[in-house]
N, C-alpha and C positions, 0 to 999 in steps of 0.2 A: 540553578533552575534554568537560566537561558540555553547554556547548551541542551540540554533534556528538551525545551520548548523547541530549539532547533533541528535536533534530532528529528523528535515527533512531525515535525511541519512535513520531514521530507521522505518519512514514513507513509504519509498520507496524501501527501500532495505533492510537494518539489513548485506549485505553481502553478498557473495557466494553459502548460502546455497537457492536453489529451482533451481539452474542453470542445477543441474543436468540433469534433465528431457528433458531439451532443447537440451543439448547433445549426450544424448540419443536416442531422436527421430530425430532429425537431421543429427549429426557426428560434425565434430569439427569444418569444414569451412564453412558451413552452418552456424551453432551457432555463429561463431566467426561474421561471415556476419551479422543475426538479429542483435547481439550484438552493431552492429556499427553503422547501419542503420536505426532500430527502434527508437530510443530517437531522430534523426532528426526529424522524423514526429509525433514522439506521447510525447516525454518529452520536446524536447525544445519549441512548441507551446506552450505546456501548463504551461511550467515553464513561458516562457514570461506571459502568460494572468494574472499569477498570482501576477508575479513581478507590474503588473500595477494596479490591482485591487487592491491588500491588499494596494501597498502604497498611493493608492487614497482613499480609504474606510478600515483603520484600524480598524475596529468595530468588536465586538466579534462576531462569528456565521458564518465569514469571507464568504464563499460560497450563505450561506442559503443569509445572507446580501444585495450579490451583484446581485443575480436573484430576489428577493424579490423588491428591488428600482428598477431594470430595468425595468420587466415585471408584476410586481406585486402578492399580495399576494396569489392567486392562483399557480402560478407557484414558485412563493416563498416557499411555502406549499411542493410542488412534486419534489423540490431541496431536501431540510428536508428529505421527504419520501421515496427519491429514495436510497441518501446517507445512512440513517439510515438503512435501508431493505442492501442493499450493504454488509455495515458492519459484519451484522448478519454471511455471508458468509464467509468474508474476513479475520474478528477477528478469526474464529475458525481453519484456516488454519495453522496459527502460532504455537497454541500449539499440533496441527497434526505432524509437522514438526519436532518439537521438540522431540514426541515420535519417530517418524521413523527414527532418528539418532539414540536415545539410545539406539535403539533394535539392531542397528548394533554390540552395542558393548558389552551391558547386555540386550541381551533378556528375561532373566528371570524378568527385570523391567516391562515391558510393555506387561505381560504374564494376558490375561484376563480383569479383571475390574481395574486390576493396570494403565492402557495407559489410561483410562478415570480418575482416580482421579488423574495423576502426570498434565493433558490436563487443571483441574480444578484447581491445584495448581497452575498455570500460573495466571490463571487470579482472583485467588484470592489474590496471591503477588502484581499483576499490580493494582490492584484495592485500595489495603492498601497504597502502595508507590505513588498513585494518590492521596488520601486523604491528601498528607502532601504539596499541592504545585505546581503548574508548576513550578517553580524553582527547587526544586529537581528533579523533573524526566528530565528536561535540562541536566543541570550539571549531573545527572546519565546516560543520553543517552551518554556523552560524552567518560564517563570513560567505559563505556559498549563497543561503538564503539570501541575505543584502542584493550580491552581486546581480543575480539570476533575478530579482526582481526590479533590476533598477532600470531595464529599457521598457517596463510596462507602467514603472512611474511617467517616465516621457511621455508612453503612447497616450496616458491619461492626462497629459496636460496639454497634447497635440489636440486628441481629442473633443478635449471643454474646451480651450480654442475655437476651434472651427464650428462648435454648437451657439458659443454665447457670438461668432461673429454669421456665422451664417442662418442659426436657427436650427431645428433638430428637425432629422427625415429619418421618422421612423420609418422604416420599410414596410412591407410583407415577406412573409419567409421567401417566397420563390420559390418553393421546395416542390415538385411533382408528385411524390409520395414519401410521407412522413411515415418515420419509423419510432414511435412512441417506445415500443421494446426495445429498440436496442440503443435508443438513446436512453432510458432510465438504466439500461443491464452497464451502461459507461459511467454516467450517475455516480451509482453505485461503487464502483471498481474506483473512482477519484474520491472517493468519500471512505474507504476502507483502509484498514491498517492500524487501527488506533490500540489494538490490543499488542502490536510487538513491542513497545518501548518497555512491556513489561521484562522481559528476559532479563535485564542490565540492571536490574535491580541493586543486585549488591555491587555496581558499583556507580551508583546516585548518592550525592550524599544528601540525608534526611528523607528517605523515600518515603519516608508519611505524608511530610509535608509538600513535597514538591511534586509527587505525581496528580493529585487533584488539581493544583494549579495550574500544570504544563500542562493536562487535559483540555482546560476552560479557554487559558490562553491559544494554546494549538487549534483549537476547535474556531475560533473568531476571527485569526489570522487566516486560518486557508478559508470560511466562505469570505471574509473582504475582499481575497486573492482569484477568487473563484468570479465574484460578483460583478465587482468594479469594472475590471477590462469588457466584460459582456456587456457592462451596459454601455462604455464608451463606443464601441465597434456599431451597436443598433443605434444611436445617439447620433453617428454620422453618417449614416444611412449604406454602410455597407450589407451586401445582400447575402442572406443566411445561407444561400445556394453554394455560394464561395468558401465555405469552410469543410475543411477534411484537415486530417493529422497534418500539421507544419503550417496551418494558412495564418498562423497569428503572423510570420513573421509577411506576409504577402501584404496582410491590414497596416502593418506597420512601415512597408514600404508606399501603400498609399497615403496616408495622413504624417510621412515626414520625409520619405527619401529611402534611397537604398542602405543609407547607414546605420537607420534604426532596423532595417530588414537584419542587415548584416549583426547587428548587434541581439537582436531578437534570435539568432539562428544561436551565437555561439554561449550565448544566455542559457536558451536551450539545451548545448550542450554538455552544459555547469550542472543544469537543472537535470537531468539522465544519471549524470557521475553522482551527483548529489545526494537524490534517490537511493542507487542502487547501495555509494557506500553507505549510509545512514542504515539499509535493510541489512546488509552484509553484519552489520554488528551488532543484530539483535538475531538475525536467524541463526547464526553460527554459536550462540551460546545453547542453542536448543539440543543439538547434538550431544554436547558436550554433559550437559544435565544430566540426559538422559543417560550415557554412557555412566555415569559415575551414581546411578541409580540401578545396573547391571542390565538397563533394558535396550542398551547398543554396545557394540565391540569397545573394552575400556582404552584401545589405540584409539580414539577422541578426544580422553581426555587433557593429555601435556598439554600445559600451559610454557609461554616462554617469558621472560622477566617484568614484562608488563603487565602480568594475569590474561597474555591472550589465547583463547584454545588454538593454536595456532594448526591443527592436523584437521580438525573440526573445517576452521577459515577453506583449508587449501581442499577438503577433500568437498565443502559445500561450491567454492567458485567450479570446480572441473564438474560438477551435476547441472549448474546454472547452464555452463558455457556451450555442452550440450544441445541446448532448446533456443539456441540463437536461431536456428532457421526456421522457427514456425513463425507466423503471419497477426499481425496484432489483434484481429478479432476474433482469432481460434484460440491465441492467448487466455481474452477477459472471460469467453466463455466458460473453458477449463476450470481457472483462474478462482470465477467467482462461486462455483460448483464446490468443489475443496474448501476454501474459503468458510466459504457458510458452514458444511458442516462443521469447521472444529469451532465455528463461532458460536453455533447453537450448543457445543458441548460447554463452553467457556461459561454462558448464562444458569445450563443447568447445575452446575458448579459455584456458581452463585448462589442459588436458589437452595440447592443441596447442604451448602457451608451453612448458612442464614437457619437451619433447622437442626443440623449437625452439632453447631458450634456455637451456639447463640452469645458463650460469655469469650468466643475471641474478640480482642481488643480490635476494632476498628475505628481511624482515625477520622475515615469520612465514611460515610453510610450514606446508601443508595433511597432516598426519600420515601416515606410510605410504608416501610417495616416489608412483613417477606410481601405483602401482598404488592409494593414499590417495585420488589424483586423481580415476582412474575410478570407485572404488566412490562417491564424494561424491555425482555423477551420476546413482547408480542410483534412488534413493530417490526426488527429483524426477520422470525420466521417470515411474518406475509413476505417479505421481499425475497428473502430465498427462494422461496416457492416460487415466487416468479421471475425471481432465473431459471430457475430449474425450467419451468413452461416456458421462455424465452428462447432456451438455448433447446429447445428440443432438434430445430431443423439445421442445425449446426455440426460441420462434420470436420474430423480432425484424420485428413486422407481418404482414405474409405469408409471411416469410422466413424457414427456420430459421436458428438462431444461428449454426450452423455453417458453413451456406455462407454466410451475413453475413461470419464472420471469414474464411476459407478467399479468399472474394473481397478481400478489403482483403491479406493476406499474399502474393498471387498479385500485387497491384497493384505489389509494394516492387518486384520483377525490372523491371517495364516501366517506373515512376518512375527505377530506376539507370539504366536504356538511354538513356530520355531526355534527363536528366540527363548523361548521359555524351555523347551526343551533341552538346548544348547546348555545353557545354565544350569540346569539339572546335572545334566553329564558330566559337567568341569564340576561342578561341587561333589558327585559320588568318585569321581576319580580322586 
């Protein structure tokens, strides 16, 4: 189960780093509030839905799986589509992140066309260290996690230091104009992810028993991880004005020196690799599922001696690597748009099985019978929706975000037609 817990931590978080921003546009009571309140309505429904599905339907592809039985392979198809177009977004955030630390502390690193080949060495490492295994990248998420958090233990004992000797100053934000929208639209995006660990199913052992638990455990780890540093940094009266992407490691050069800065940066840069491989080997079974279900080219499927889909791996890392030059808040917009919808299709698939299927064995059940179900649901939409209204004035080029994403989910219907058609034709030949 620890690696699965590990996995999942860094499916959803990796850590402290992207909280920035939140802070930022909020101040620190604000932030501290999302921080507390958000995971009631948008992780723990969804951690539940998941807790119930994977251990009722352990099957690889986990998501794509459980909308696919429900409502069929139409919408089976535009789980797949949405999730994978998602990614494209999501995956390139990580090694963004990655470089806007570095530059805090060696800008000459990430001066020019250096920030895009350190962006691609990300995911050509997560890509190699996928090749050997889910099992290694477990057990490596494990030891990742330790590492990547252990200069925010320091900052926390820096911290209470200088509170129990000098006394706490609370600040005020400093903030000129607070951005409630687009610090919840971040919120959210550091609070999402909990439904990919489902893919890897068959190869968990006991996925009955252990995906409800890496849920609960996952879910308690990242807010402590979330929480704690936030209140250290307001605690010592650093100013919320001060925070943008990379300033954990600036806080941490004020309360110890340049070597927790230094240490803070390449923390962070454990915490990117960490991320992105932990995502790398749950999205790349998605492909693969689907291919061996005739609803993508069955060149996906080869596996190589470890059970890796290894053509899936290679041909997912060259789509990510791609989207390295967009900008990280045209990212989360995108990001969270996609997103949502395969998440609302994953609930109705809940809701849908719960009526469908009532004598499948479920090991854990979603609280409250279908009407548990439905309400699970409720909490997510409101938020979606307002992404959706958040990201309205958001544009991706010329483009706004919204018809960007709106055109890519419009494209899943005409990709299954095709696709369906194609398959027609090889089966009459």
């Amino acid at each position: 189960m620890l690696p699965l817990v590990g996995a999942t931590y860094f499916m959803v978080s990796g850590g402290p780093y992207g909280l920035e921003d939140i802070i930022g546009m909020a101040g620190f009571g604000p932030a501290l509030l999302l921080l507390a309140t958000v995971p009631l309505f948008w992780s723990l429904p969804t951690a539940l839905m998941v807790g119930e599905l994977a251990s009722a339907i352990p099957d690889e592809g986990g998501f794509y799986v459980w909308v696919r039985r429900a409502l069929g392979s139409f919408w089976g198809f535009q789980e797949g589509w949405l999730s994978l177009a998602a990614s494209i977004f999501d995956m390139a955030i990580y090694p963004t992140t990655f470089t806007l630390y570095l530059g805090r502390v060696f800008p000459e690193l990430v001066a020019g066309r250096r920030a895009f080949l350190l962006k691609l060495s990300i995911v050509l490492i997560a890509t190699l260290w996928n090749l050997r295994g889910a099992g290694r990248v477990g057990r490596g998420s494990v030891r990742l996690m330790v590492v990547s958090l252990s200069p925010f233990v320091v900052l926390l004992g820096a911290a209470l230091w200088r509170c129990l000797h000098g006394g706490l100053h609370l600040q005020g934000s400093g903030i000129a104009t607070r951005d409630m929208a687009g610090a919840l639209s971040v919120t959210m995006w550091n609070y999402m992810g909990w439904d990919n660990a489902s893919t890897i199913a068959q190869e968990v052992e006991n996925p009955q028993r252990n995906y409800p638990r890496a849920m609960l455990f996952s879910a308690l780890a990242v807010m402590l991880v979330y929480m704690l540093p936030l209140l250290a940094v307001w605690g010592v009266g650093i100013p919320a004005s001060r925070f943008s992407t990379g300033a954990w490691a600036d806080a941490a050069s004020l309360l110890a020196g340049g070597w927790l800065a230094m240490a803070v940066v390449l923390a962070g840069s454990l915490d990117g690799l960490g991320t992105f491989n932990a995502l790398t080997l749950t999205l790349t079974r998605l492909p693969s599922a689907m291919a061996e279900d005739g609803l993508l080219p069955r060149m996906l499927t080869p596996r190589n001696s470890r059970g890796v889909p290894w053509v899936s791996v290679l041909v997912c890392a060259t789509c990510w690597a791609l989207a390295l030059t967009l900008t990280f808040e045209r990212l989360i917009s995108i990001d969270l748009v996609l997103y949502g919808a395969a998440l609302l299709l994953e609930f109705a698939a809940l809701i849908a099985l719960r009526m469908r299927e009532p004598g499948l064995t479920r090991p854990f059940r979603v609280p409250g019978g279908l009407a548990g179900c439905i309400a699970c649901g409720v909490g997510p939409t409101a938020l979606i929706g307002f992404a959706l209204y958040a990201a309205r004035d958001e544009h991706l080029g010329r483009f706004p975000a919204l018809l960007v994403a709106s055109a890519i989910a419009i494209a899943g219907p005409v990709v299954y037609l095709l696709s369906s058609f194609r398959a027609r034709t090889a089966a009459a030949e």
